[in-house]
C-alpha atoms as one frame of an Amber mdcrd trajectory, in Angstrom:
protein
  -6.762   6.746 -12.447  -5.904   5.673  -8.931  -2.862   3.573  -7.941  -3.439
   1.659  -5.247  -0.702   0.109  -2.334  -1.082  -3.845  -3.663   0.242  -6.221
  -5.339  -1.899  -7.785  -7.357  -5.573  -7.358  -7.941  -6.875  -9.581  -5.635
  -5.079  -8.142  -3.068  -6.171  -4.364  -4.027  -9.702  -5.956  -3.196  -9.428
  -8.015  -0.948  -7.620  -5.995   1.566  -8.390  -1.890   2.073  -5.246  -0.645
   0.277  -4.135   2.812   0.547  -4.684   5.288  -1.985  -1.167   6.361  -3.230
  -1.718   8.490  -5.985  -4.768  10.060  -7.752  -4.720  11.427 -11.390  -7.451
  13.329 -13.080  -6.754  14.305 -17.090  -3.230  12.842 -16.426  -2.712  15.644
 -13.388  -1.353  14.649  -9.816  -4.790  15.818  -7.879  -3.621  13.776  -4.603
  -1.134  11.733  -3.211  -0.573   9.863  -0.006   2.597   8.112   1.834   3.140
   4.637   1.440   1.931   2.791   4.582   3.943   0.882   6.672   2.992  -1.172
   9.458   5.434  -1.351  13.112   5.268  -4.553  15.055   6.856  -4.831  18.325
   7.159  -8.716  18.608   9.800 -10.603  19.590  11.940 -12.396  16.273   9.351
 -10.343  14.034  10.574  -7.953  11.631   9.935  -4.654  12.935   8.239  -2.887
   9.695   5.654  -4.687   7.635   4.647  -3.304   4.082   1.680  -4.832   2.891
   2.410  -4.194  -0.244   5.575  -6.376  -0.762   4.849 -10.755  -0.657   6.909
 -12.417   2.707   8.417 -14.761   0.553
């Protein structure tokens, strides 16, 4: 099983979402940090998770 940064569905396919966490026979095998994206705009928040809506 893989659990993927997205979400919904769509979203895990239509966008390359990172790999968070990787199970094999219901063991951990690998795991990754939740990705978060810096802008340095003006009036923009600074941190962007693609994983959570803007509304």
């Amino acid at each position: 099983m893989v659990l993927l940064q997205a979400t919904d569905p769509i979203e895990a396919i239509r966008l390359k979402t990172t790999r968070l966490m990787v199970f094999r026979k219901a063991k951990l095998i690998d795991q990754t940090p939740v990705s978060h994206t810096q802008l340095r705009l003006p009036e923009r928040p600074s941190i962007v998770d693609p994983a959570k809506t803007l509304l």
